[in-house]
DRENLUM-573085 format. One record per atom (N, C-alpha, C, O, CB): residue number from 1; residue in one letter; chain; y, z, x. Coordinates in Angstrom, 1 decimal, always signed. Glycine has a CB too. Example, Ala and Ser with C-alpha at 12.3 -4.5 7.8 and 13.67 -1.06 7.14 Angstrom:
# residues 2
REC  torpa  nuke  balum      yy      zz      xx
REC      1     a      A    -5.7    +7.8   +13.2
REC      1     a      A    -4.5    +7.8   +12.3
REC      1     a      A    -3.3    +7.8   +13.2
REC      1     a      A    -3.3    +8.5   +14.2
REC      1     a      A    -4.5    +9.0   +11.3
REC      2     s      A    -2.2    +7.1   +12.8
REC      2     s      A    -1.1    +7.1   +13.7
REC      2     s      A    +0.0    +7.9   +12.9
REC      2     s      A    +1.1    +8.0   +13.4
REC      2     s      A    -0.6    +5.7   +14.1
***
This chain:
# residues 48
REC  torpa  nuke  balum      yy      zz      xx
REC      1     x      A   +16.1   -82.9   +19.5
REC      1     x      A   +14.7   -83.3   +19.4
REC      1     x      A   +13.8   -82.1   +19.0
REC      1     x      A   +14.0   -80.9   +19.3
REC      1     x      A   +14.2   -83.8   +20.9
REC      2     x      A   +13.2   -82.5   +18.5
REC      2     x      A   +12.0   -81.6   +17.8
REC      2     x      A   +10.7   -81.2   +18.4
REC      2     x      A   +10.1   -82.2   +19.0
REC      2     x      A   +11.6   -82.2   +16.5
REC      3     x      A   +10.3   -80.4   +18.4
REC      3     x      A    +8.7   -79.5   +19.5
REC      3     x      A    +7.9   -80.7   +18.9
REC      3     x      A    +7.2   -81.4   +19.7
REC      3     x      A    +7.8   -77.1   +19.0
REC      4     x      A    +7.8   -81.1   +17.4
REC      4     x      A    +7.0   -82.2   +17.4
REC      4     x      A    +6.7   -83.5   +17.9
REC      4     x      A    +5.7   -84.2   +18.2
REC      4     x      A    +7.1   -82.4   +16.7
REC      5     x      A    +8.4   -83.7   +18.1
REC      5     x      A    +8.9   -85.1   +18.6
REC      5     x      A    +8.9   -85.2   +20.1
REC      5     x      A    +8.8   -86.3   +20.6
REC      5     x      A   +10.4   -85.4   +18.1
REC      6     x      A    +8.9   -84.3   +20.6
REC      6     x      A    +8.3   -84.0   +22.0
REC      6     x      A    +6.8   -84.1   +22.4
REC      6     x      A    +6.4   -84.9   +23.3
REC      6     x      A    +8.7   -82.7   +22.2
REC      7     x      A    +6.2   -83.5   +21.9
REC      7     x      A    +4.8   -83.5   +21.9
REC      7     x      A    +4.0   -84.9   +21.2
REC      7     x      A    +2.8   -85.1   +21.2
REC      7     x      A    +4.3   -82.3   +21.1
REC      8     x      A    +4.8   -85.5   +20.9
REC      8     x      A    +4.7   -86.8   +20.1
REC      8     x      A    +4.7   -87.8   +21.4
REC      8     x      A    +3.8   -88.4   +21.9
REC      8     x      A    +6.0   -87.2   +18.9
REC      9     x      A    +6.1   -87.8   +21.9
REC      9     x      A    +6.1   -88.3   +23.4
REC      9     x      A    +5.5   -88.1   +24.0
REC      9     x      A    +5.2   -89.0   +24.8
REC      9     x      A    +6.8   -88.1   +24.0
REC     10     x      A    +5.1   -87.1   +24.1
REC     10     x      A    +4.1   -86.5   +26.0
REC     10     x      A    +3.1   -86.8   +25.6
REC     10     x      A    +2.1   -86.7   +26.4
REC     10     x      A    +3.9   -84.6   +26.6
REC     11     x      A    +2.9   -87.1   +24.5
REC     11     x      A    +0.8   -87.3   +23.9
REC     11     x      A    +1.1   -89.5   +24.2
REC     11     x      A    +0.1   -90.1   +24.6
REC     11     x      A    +0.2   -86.5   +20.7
REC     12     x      A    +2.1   -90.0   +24.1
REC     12     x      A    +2.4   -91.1   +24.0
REC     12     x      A    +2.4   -91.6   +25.6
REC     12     x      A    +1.8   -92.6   +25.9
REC     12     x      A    +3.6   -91.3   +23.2
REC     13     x      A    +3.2   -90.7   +26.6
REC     13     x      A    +3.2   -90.8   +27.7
REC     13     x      A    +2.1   -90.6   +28.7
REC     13     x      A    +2.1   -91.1   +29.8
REC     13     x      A    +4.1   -90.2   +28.0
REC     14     x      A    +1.0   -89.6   +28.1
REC     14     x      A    -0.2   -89.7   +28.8
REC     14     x      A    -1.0   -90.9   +28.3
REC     14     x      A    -1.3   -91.6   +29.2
REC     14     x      A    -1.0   -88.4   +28.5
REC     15     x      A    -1.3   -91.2   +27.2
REC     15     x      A    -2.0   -91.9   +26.4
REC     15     x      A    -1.4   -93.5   +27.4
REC     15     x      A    -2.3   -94.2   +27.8
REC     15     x      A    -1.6   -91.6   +24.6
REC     16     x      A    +0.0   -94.1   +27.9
REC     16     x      A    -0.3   -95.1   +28.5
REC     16     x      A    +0.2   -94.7   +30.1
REC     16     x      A    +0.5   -95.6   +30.8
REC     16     x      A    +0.3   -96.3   +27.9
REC     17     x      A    +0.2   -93.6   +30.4
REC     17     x      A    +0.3   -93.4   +31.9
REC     17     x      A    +1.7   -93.4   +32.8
REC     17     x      A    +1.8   -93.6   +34.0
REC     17     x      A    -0.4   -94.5   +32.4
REC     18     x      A    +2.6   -93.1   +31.9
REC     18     x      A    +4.0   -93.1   +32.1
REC     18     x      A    +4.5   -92.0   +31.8
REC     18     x      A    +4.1   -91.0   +31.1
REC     18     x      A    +4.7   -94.1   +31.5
REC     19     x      A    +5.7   -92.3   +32.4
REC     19     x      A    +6.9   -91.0   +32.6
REC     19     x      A    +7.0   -91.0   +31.0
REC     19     x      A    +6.8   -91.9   +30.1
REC     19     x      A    +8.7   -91.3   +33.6
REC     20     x      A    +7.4   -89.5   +31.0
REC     20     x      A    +8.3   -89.2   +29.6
REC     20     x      A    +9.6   -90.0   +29.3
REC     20     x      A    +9.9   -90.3   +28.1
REC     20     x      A    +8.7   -87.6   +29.7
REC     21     x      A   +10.7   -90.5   +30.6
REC     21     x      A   +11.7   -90.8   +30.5
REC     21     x      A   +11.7   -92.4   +29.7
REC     21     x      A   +12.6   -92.8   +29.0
REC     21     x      A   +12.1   -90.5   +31.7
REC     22     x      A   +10.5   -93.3   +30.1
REC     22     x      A   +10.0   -94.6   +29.8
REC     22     x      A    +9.7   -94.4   +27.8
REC     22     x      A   +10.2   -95.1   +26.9
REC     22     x      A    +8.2   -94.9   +31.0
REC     23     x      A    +9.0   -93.5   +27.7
REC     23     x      A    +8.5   -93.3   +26.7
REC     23     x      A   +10.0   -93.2   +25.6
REC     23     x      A   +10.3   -93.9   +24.6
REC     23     x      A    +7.4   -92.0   +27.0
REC     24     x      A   +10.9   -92.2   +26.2
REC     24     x      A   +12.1   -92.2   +25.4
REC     24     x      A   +13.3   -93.2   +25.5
REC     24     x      A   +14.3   -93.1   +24.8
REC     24     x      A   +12.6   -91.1   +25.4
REC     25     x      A   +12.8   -94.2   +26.7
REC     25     x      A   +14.2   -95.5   +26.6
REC     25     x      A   +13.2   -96.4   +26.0
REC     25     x      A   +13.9   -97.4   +26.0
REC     25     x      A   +15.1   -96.2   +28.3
REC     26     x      A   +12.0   -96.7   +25.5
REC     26     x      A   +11.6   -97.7   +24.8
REC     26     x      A   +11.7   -97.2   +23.5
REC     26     x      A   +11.8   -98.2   +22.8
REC     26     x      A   +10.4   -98.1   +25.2
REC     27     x      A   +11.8   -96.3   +22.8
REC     27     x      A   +12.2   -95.6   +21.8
REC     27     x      A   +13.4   -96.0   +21.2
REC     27     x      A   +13.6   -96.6   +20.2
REC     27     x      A   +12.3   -94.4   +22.0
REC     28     x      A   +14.4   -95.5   +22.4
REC     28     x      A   +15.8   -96.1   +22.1
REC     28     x      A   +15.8   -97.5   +21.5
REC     28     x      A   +16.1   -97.7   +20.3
REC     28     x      A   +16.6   -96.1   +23.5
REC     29     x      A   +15.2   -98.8   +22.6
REC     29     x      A   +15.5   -99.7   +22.8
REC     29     x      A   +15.0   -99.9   +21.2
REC     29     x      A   +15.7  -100.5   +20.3
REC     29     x      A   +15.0  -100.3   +24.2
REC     30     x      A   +13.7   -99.3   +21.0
REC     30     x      A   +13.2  -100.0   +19.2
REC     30     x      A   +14.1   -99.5   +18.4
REC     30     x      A   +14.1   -99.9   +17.2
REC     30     x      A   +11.6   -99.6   +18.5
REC     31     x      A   +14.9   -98.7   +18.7
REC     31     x      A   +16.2   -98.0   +17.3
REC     31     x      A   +16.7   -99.3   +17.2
REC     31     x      A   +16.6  -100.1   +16.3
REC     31     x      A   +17.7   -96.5   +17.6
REC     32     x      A   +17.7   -99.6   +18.7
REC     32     x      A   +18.5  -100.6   +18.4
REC     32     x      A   +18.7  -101.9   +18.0
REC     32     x      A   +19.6  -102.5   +17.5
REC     32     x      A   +18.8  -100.5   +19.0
REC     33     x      A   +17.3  -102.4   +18.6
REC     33     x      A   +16.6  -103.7   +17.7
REC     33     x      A   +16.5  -104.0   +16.5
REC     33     x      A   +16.5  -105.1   +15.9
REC     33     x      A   +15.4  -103.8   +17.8
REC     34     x      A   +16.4  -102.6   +15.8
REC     34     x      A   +15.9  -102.6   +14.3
REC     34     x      A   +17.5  -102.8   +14.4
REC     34     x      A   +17.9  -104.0   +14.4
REC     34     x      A   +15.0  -101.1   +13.4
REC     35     x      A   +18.2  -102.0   +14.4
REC     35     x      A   +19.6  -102.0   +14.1
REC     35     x      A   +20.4  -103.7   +14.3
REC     35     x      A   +20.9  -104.7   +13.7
REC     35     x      A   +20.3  -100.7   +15.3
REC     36     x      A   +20.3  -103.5   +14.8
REC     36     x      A   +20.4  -104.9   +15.2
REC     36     x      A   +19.9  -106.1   +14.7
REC     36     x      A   +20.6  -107.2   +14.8
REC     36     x      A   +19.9  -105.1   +16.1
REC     37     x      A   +18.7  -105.9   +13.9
REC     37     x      A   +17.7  -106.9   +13.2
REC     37     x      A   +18.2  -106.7   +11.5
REC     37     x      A   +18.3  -107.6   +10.7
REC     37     x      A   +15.8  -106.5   +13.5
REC     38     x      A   +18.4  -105.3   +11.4
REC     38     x      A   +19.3  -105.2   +10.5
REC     38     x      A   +20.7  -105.9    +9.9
REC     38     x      A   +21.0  -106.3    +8.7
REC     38     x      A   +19.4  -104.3   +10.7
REC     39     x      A   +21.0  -105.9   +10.6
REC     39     x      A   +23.2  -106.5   +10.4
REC     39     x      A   +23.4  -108.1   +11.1
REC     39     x      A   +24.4  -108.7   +11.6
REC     39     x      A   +24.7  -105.1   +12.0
REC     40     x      A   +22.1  -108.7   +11.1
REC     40     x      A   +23.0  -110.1   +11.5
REC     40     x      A   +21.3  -110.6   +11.2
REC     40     x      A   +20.3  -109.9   +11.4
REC     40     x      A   +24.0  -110.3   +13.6
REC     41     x      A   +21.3  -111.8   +10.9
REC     41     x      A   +20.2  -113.3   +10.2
REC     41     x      A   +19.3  -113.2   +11.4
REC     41     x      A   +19.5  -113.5   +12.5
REC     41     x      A   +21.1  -115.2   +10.1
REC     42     x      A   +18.3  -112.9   +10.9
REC     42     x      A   +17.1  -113.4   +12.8
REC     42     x      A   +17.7  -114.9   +12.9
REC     42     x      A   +17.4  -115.4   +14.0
REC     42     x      A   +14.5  -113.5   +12.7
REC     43     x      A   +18.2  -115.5   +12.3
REC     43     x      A   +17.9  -117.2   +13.2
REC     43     x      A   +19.1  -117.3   +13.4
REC     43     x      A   +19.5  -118.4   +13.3
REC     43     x      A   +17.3  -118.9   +12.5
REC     44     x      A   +20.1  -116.4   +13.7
REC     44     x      A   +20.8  -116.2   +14.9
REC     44     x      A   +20.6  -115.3   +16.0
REC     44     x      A   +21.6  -114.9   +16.6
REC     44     x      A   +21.8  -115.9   +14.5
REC     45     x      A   +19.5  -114.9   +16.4
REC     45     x      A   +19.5  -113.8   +17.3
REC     45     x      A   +18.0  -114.8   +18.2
REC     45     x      A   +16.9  -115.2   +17.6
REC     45     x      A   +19.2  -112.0   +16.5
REC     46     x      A   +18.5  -115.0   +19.7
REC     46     x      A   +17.2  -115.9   +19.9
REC     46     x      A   +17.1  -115.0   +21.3
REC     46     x      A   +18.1  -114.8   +22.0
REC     46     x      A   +17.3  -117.9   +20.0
REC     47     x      A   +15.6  -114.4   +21.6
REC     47     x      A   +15.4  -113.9   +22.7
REC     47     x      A   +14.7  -114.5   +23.6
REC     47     x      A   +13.5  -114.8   +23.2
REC     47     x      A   +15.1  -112.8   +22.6
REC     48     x      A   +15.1  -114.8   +24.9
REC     48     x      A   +14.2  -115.5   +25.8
REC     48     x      A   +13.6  -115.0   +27.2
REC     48     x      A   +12.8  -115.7   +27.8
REC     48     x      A   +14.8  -116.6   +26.1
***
């Protein structure tokens, strides 16, 4: 991680009032979505 990419977070984590740790598993969670949205048809993928 990068002093930017950090400070990117911590300006993200004040800005909605949460932990740093929140800030970097919703991060995660949007890599893998994309990834995910990537390699298989959205009208197979149904979230409820």
């Amino acid at each position: 991680m990068t002093v930017s990419q950090y400070d990117e977070w911590a300006a993200v984590a004040e800005r909605f009032g949460v932990d740093m740790e929140q800030v970097r598993r919703d991060h995660l969670i949007s890599h893998l979505l994309g990834a995910i949205a990537a390699g298989v048809p959205s009208d197979d993928v149904v979230f409820f």
